[in-house]
BASEFI-142695 format. One record per residue: residue in three letters; x, z, y of N, C-alpha, C, O in turn. Coordinates in pm, whole numbers, padded with zeros to 5 digits, always signed. Layout:
BEGIN
ALAXZYXZYXZYXZY...
END
This chain:
BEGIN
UNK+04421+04289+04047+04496+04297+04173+04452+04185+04265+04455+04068+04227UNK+04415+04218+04379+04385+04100+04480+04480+04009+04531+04470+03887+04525UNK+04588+04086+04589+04731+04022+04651+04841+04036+04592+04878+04147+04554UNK+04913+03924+04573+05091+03902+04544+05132+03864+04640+05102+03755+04689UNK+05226+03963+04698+05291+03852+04866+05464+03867+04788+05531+03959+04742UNK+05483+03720+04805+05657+03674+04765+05721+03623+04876+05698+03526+04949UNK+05812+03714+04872+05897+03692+04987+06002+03681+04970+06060+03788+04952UNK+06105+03531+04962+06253+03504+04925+06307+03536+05060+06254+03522+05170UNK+06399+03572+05034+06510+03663+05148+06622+03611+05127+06640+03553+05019UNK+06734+03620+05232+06873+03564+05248+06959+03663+05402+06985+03633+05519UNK+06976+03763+05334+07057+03856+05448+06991+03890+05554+07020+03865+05671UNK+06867+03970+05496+06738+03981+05620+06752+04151+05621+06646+04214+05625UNK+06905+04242+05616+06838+04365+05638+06789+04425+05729+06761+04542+05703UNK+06767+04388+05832+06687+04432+05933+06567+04405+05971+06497+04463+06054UNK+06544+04299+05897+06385+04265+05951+06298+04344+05829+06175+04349+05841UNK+06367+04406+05710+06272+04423+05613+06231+04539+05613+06164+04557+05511UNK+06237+04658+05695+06185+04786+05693+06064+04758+05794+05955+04809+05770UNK+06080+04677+05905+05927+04657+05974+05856+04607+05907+05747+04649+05870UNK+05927+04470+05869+05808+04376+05776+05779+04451+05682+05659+04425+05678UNK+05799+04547+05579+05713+04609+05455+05641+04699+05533+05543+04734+05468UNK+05643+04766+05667+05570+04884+05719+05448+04782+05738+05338+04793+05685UNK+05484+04697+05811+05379+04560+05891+05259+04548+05772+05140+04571+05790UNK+05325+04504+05644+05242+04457+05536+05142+04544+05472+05033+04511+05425UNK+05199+04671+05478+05129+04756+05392+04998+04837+05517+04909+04914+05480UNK+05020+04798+05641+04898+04881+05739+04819+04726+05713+04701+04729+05679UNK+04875+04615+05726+04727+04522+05679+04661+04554+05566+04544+04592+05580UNK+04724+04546+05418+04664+04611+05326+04567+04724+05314+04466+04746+05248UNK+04652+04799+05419+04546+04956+05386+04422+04907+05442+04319+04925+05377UNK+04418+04851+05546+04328+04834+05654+04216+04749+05619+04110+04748+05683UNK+04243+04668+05504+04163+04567+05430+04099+04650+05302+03993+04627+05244UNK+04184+04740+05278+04137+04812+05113+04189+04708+04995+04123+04705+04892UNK+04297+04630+05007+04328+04509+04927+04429+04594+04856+04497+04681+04911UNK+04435+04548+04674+04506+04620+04602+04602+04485+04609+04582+04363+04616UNK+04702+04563+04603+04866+04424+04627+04999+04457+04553+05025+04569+04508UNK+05062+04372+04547+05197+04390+04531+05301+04306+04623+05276+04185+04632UNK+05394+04346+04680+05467+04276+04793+05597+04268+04670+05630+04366+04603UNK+05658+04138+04658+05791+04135+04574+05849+04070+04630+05797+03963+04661UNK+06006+04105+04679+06129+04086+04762+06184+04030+04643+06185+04072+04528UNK+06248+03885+04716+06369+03807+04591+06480+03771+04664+06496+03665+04724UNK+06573+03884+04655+06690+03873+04697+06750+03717+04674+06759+03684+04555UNK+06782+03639+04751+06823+03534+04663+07043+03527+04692+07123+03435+04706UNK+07050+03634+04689+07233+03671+04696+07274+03711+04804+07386+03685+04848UNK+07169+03795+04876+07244+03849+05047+07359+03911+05034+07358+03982+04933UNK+07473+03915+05100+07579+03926+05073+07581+04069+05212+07685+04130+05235UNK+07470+04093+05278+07456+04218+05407+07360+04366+05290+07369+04369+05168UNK+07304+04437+05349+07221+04548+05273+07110+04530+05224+07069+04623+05154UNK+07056+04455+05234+06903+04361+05179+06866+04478+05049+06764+04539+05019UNK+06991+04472+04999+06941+04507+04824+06866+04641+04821+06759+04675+04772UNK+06993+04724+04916+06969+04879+04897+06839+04851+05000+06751+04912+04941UNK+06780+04798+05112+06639+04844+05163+06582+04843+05048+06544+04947+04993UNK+06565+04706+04988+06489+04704+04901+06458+04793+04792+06346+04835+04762UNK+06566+04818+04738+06541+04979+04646+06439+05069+04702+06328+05096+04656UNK+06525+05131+04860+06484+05255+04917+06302+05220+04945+06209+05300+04937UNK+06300+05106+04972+06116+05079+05003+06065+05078+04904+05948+05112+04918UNK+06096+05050+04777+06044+05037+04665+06009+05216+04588+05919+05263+04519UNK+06131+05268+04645+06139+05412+04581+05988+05466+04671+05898+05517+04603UNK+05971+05452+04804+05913+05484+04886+05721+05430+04851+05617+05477+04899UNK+05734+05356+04785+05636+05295+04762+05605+05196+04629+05646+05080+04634UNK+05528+05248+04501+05589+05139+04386+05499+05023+04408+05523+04937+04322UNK+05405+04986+04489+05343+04847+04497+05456+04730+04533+05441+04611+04503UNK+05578+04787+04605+05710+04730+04673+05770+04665+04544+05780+04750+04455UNK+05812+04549+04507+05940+04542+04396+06010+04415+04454+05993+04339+04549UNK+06100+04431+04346+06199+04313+04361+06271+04273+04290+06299+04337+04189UNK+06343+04120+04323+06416+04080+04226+06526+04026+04281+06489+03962+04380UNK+06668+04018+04263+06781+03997+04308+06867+03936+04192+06875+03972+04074UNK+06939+03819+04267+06987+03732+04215+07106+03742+04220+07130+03756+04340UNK+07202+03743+04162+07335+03798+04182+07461+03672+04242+07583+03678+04228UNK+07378+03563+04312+07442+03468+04366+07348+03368+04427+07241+03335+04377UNK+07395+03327+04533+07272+03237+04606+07226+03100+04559+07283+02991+04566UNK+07101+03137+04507+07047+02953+04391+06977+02917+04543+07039+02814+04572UNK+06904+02938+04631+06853+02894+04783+06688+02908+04686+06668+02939+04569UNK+06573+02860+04823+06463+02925+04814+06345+02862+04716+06234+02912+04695UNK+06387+02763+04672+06291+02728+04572+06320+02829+04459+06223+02888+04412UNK+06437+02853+04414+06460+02957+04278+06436+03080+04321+06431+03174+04241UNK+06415+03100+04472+06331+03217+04461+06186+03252+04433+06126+03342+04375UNK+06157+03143+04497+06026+03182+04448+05950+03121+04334+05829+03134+04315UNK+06037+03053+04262+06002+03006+04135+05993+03118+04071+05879+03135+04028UNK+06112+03255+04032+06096+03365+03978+06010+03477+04042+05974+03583+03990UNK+05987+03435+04154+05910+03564+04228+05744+03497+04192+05647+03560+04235UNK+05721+03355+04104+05563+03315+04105+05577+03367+03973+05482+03435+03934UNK+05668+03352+03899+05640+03437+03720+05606+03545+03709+05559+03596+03607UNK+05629+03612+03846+05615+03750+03812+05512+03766+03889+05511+03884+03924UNK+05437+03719+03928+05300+03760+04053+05182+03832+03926+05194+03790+03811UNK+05074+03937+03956+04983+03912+03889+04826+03928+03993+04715+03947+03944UNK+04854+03915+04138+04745+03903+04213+04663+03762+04171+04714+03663+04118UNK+04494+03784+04219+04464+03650+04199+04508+03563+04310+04523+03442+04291UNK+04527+03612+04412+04580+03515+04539+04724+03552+04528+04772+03657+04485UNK+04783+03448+04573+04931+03458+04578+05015+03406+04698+05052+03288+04696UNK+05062+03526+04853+05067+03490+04946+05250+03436+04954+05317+03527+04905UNK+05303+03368+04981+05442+03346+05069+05434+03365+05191+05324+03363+05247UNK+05553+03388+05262+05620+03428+05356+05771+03454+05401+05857+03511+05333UNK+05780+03419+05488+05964+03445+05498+05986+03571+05572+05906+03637+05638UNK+06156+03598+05538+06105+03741+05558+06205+03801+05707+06294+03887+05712UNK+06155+03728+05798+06264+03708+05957+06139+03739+06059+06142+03708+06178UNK+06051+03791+06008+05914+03819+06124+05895+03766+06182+05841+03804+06286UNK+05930+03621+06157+05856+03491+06263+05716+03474+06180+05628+03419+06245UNK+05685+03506+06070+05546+03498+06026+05471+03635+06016+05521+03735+05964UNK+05359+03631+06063+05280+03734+06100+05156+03747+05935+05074+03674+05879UNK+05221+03910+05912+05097+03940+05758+04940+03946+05834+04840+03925+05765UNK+04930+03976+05977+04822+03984+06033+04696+03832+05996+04574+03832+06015UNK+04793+03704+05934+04684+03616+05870+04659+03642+05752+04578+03572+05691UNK+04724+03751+05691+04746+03750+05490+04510+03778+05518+04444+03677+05495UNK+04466+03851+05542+04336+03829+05523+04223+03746+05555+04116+03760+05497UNK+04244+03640+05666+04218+03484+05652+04228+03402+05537+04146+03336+05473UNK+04349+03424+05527+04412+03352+05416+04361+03385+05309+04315+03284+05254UNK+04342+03490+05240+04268+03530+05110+04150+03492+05122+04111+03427+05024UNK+04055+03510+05226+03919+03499+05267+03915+03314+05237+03805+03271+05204UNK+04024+03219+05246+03994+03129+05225+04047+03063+05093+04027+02949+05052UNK+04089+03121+05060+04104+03097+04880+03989+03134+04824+03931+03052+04753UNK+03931+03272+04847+03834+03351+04766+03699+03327+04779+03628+03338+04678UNK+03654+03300+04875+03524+03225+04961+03507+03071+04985+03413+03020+04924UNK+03558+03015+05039+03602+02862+05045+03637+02802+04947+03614+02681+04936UNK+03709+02881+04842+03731+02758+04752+03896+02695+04763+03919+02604+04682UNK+03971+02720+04822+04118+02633+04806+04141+02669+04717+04103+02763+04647UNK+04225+02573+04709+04337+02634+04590+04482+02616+04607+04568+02600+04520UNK+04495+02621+04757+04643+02595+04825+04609+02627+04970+04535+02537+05009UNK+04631+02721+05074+04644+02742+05193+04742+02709+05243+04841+02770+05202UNK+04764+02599+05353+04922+02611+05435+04914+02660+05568+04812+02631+05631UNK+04990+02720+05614+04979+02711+05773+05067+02657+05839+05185+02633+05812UNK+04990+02634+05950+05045+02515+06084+05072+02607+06175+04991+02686+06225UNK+05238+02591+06208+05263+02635+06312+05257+02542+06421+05345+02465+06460UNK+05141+02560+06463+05118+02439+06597+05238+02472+06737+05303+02394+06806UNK+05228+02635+06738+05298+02658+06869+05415+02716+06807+05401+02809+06727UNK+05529+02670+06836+05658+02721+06755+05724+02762+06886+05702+02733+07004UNK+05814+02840+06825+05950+02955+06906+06127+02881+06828+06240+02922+06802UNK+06068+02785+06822+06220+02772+06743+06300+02635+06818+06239+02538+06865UNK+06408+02648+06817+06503+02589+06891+06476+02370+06920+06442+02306+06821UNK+06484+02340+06976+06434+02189+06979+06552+02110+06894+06559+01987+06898UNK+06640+02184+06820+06788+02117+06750+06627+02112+06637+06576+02002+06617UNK+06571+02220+06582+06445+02224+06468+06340+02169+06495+06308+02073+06426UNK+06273+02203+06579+06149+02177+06642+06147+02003+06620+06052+01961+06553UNK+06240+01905+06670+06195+01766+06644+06264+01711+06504+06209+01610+06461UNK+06364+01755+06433+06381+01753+06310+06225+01762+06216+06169+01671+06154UNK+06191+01881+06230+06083+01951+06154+05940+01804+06212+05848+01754+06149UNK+05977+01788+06316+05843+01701+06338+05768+01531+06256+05662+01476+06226UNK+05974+01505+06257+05955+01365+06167+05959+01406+06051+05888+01322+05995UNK+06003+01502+05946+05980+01519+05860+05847+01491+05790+05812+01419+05697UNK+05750+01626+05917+05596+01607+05846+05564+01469+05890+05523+01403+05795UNK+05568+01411+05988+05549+01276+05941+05549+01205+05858+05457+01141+05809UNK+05712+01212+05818+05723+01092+05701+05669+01170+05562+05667+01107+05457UNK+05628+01303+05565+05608+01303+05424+05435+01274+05444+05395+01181+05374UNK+05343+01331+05517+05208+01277+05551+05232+01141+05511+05209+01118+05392UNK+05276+01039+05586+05273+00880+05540+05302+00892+05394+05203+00868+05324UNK+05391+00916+05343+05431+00908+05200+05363+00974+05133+05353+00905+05032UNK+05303+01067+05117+05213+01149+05012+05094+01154+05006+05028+01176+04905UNK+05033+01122+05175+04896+01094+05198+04779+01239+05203+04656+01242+05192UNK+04885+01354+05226+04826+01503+05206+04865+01520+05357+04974+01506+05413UNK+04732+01559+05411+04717+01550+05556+04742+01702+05602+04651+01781+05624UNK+04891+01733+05614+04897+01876+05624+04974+01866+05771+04986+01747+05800UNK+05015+01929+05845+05032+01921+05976+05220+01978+05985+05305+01917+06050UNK+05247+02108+05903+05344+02169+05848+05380+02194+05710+05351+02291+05640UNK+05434+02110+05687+05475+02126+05461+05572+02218+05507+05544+02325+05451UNK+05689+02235+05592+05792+02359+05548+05734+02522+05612+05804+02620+05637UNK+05630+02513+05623+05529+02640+05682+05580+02742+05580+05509+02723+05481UNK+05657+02832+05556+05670+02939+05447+05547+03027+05454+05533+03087+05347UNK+05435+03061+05559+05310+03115+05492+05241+03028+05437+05201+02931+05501UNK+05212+03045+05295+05099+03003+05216+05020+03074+05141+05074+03181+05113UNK+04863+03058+05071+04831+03087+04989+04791+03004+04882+04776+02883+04898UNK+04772+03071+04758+04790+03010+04646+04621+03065+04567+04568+03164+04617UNK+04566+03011+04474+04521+03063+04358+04614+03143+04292+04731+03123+04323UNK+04597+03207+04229+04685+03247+04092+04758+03105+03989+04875+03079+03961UNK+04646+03045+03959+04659+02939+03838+04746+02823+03880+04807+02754+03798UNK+04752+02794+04057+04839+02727+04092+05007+02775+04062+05095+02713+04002UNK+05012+02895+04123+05170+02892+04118+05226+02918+03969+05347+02920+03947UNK+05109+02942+03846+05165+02943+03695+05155+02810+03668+05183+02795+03549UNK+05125+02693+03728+05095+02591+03679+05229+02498+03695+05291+02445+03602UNK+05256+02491+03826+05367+02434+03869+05517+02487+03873+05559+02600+03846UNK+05578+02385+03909+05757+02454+03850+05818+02409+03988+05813+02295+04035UNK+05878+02524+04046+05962+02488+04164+06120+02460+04147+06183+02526+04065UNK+06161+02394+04200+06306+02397+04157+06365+02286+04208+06300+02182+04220UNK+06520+02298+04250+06640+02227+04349+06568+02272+04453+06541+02392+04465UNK+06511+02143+04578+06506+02204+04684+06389+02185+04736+06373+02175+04858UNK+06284+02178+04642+06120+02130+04601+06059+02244+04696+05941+02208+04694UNK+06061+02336+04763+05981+02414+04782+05868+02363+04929+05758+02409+04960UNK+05960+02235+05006+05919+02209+05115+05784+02099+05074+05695+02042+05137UNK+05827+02108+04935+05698+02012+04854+05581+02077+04752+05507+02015+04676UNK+05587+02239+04778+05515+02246+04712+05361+02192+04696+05312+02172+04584UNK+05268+02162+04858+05196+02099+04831+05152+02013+04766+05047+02009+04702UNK+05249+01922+04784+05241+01796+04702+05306+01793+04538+05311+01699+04458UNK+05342+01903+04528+05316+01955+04375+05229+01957+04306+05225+01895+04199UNK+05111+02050+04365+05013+02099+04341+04934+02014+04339+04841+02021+04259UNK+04944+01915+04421+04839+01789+04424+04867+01715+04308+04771+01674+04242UNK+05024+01681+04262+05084+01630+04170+04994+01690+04007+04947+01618+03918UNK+04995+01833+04015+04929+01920+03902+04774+01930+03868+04716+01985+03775UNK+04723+01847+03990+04560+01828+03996+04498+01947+04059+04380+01974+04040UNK+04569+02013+04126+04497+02114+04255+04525+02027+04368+04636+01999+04413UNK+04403+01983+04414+04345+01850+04542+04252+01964+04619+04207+01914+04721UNK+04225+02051+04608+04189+02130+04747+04280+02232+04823+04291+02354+04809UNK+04357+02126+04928+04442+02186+05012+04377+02185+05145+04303+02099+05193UNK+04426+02324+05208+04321+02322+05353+04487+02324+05392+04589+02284+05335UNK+04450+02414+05561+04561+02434+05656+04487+02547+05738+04364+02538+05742UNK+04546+02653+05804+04508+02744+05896+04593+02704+06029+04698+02645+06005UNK+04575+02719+06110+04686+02742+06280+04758+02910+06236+04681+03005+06231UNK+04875+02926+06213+04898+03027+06202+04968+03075+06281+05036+02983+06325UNK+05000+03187+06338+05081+03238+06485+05294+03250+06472+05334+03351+06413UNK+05350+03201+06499+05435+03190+06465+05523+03310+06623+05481+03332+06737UNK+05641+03355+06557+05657+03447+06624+05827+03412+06681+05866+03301+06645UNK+05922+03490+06759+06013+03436+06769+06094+03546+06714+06087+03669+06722UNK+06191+03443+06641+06296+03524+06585+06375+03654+06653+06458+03640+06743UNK+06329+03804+06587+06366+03944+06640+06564+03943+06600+06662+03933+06675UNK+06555+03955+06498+06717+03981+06419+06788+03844+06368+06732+03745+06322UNK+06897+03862+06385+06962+03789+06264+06990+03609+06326+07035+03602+06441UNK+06972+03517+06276+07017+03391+06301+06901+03267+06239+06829+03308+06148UNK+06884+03147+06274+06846+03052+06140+06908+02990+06044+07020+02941+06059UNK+06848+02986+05946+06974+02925+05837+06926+02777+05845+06968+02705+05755UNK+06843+02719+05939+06858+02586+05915+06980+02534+05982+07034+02572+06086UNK+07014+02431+05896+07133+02308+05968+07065+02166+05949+06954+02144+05900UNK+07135+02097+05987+07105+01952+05975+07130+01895+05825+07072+01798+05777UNK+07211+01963+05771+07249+01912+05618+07067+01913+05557+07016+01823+05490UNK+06981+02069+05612+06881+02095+05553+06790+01962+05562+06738+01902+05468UNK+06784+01932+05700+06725+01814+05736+06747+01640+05649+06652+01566+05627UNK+06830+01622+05629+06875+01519+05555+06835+01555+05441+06720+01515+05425UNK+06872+01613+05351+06842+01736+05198+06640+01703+05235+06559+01685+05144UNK+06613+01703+05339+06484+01703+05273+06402+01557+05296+06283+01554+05264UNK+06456+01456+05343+06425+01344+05328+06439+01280+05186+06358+01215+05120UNK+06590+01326+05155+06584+01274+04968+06548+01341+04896+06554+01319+04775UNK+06494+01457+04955+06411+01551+04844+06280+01463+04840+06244+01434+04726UNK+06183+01405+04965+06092+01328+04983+06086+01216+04868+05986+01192+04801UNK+06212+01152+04856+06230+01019+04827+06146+01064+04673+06034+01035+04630UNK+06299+01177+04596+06227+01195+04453+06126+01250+04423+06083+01227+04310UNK+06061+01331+04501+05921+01384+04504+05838+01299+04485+05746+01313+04405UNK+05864+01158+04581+05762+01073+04558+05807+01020+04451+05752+01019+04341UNK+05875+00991+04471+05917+00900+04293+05873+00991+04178+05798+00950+04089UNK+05922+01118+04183+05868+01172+04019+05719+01204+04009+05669+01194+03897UNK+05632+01248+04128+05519+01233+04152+05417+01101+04100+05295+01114+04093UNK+05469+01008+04075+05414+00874+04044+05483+00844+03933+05417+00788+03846UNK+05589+00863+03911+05660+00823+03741+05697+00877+03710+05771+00831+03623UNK+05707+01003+03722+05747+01111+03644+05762+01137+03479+05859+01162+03407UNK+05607+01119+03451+05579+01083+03292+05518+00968+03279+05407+00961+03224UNK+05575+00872+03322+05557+00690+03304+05687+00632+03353+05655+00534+03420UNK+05795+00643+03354+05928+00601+03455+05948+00446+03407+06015+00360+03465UNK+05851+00425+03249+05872+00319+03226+05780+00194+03321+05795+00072+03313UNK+05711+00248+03384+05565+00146+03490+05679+00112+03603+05649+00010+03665UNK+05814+00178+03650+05842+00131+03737+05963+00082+03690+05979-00038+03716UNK+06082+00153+03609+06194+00039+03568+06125-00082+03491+06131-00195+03540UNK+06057-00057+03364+06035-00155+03325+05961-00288+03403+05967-00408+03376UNK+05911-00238+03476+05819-00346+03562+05934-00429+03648+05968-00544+03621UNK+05979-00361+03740+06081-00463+03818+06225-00507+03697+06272-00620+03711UNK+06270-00439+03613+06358-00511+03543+06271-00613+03443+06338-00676+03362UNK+06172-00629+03443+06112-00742+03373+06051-00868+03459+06025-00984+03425UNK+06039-00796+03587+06077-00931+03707+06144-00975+03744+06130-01084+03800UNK+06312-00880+03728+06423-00936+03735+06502-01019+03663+06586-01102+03695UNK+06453-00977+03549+06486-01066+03451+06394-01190+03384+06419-01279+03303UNK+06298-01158+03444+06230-01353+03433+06292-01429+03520+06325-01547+03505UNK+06312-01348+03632+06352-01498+03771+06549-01484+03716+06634-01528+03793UNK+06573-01450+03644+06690-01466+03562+06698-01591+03511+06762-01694+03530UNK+06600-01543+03430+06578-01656+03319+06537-01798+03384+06601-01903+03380UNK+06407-01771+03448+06384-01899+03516+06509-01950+03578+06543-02046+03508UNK+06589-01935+03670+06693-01990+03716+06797-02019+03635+06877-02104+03672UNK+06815-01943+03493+06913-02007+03408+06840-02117+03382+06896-02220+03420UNK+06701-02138+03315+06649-02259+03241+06647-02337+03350+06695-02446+03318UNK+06611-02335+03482+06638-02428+03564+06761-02530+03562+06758-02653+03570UNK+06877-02441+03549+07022-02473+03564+07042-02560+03438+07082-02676+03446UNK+07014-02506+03334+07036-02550+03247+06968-02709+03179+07017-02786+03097UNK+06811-02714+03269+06741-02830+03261+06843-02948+03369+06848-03070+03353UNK+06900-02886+03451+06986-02973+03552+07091-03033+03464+07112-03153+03478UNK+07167-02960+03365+07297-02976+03305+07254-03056+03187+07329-03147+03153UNK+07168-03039+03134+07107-03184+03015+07116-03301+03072+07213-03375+03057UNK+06974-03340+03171+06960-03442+03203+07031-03502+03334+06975-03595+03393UNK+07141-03458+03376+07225-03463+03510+07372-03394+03449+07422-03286+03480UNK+07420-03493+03355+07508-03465+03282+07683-03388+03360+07769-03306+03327UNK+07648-03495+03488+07812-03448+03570+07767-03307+03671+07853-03243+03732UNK+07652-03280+03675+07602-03146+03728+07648-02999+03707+07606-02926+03618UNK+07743-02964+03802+07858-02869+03758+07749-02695+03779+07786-02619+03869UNK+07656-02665+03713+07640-02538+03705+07626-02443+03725+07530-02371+03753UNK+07832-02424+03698+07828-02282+03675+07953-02308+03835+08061-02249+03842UNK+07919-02372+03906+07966-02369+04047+07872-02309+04175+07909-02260+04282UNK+07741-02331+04124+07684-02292+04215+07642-02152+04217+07642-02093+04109UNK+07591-02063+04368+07628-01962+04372+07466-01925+04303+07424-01813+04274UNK+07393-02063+04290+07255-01980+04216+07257-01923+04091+07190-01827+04054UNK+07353-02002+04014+07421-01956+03902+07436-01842+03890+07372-01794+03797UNK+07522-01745+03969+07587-01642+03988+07409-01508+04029+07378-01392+04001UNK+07345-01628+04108+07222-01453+04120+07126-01501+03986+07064-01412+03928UNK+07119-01595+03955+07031-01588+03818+07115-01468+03725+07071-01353+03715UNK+07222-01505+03672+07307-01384+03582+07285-01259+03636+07244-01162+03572UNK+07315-01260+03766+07290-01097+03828+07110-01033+03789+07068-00921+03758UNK+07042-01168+03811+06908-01077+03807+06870-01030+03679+06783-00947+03653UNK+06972-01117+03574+06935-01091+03413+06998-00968+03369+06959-00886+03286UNK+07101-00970+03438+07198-00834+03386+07131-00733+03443+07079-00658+03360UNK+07112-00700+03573+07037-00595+03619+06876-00573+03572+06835-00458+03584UNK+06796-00658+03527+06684-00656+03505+06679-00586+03374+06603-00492+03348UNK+06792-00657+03267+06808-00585+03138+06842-00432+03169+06791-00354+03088UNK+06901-00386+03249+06963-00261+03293+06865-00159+03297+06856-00057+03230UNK+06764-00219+03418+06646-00153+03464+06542-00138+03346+06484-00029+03343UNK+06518-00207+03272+06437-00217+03105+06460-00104+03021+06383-00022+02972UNK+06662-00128+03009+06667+00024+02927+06654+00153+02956+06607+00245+02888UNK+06725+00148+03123+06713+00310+03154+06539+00340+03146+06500+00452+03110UNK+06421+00210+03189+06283+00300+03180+06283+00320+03022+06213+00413+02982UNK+06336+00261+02949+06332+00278+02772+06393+00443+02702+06372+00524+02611UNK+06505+00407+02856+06535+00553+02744+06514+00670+02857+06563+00778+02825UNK+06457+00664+02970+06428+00789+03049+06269+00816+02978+06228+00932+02974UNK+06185+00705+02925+06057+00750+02804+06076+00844+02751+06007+00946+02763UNK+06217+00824+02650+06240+00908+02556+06271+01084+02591+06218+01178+02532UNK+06328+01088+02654+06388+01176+02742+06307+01307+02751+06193+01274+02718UNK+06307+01392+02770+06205+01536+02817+06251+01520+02995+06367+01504+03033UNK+06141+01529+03077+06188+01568+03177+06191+01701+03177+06289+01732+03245UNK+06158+01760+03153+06142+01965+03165+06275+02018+03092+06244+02096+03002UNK+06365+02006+03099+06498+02075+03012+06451+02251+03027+06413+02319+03122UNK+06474+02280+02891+06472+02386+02883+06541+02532+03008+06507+02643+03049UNK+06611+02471+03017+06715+02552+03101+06741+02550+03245+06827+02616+03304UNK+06632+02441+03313+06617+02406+03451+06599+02525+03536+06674+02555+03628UNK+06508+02581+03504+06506+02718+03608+06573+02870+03516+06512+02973+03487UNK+06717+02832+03490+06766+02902+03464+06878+03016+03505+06998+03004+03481UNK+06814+03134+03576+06898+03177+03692+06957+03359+03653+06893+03440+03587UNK+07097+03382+03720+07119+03536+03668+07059+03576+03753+07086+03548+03870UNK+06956+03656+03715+06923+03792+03760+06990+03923+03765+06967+03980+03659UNK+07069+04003+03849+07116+04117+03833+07057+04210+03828+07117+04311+03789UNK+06905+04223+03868+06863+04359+03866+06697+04355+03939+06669+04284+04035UNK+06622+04427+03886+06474+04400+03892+06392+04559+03918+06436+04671+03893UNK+06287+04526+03965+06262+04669+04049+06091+04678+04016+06013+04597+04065UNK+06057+04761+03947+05902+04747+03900+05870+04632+03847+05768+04577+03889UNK+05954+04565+03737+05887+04468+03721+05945+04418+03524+05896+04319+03469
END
């Protein structure tokens, strides 16, 4: 199979009878063998039943529906298990992204060599409450990650195959998948200009909560990205600096209280941050001691109800 296009959804029944007509005249038009899979992720409007009726209409169509809203990384965490194209396209499914790049996009996985396509919506249609939110974002994650992408929350991407079995999406990681993938040792990430369209139906589900939500998503990204499977290089390291300049300032204190016999100690307030840096330094020692031990991968992390599955 050439193409997997995954598309997580959230109360999109109206945009999804164009968008599957849209998808399948690029396909024909290319001769590309595909599968398009819809992941309900708990629309609470008709989403489900299009999805059936397109699917009945067509079995390259499937889907998967979640019987309560986990949001879009758990969608497409289950919608990448189930891909078996060698390219593997995303997309959102509100027809602000155009399938008219899905054959660029393959052409540059398959020819070129990526092994991660993003696209840049250079010229956006979306409200300036988003538009400068969305702008410092890619900023601060460019500075922080050092992956020179222009748009990380771009929902068109392409994939290798081996990328999206490789990596694990999950909480609210999806605006990171790049830097996943980079995380997993896929380092050839390009970018396309991709045409961004303005919203036909329906509403945005961004808020500002999203915006905040993805700065501390940044924070641990970078953090588990770098200590992930070493957590001991960074607690242990600063709680073993904290707790020397502990120590040094107790033995200091304590060299004062020998030979400077009326030298009261445990009055001064240096007293008080030497103890603090020992107690906290010891602190920082054990949690990297016992987050070592630890599995980060719990069995049960991407563990989600599925109600009901469609060709698959």
């Amino acid at each position: 199979m050439d193409i997997s296009i995954v598309i997580p959804l959230y109360c999109e029944e109206e945009s999804l009878p164009e968008l599957s007509a849209w998808i399948v005249k690029v396909m024909n038009e290319n001769n590309f063998t595909y599968e398009v899979i819809f992941v309900d992720d708990g629309s609470t409007d008709g989403s489900w039943k299009i999805i059936e009726e397109l699917s009945s209409e067509n079995p390259n169509i499937k889907g998967i529906r979640f019987r309560r809203n986990y949001g879009k990384s758990a969608a497409l965490n289950c919608g990448f298990a189930e891909v078996q194209g060698d390219v593997v396209i995303t997309m959102d499914a509100d027809l602000q992204d155009s399938p008219d790049e899905i054959p660029e996009l393959f052409k540059m996985i398959k020819e070129d060599d990526y092994h991660l396509v993003s696209g840049w919506k250079k010229k956006r249609y979306d409200p300036i409450t988003k538009t400068i939110p969305t702008k410092l974002f890619n900023w601060a994650t460019r500075k922080t990650t050092n992956i020179k992408l222009h748009d990380f929350n771009c929902g068109l991407k392409a994939y290798k195959k081996d990328v999206v079995k490789c990596i694990e999406v999950y909480g609210e990681m999806h605006r990171y998948i790049p830097v996943i993938a980079k995380w997993a040792g896929f380092t050839r990430i390009g970018e396309k200009v991709v045409q961004h369209r303005e919203r036909k139906f329906g509403v945005t589900k961004f808020g500002m909560e999203r915006f905040v939500n993805g700065f501390l998503d940044l924070i641990s990204i970078s953090f588990v990205s770098r200590f992930g499977k070493k957590p001991m290089h960074f607690f242990g390291l600063w709680g073993t600096l904290l707790f020397i300049s502990g120590a040094v300032i107790a033995g200091y204190l304590a060299y004062a209280k020998i030979f400077f016999d009326s030298y009261k100690m445990t009055e001064r307030p240096l007293f008080f941050l030497g103890l603090l840096c020992m107690v906290i330094g010891s602190q920082m020692f054990l949690t990297g001691f016992i987050a070592e031990m630890l599995s980060r991968n719990s069995p049960d992390r991407n563990s989600y109800h599925i109600e009901g599955k469609i060709g698959l």
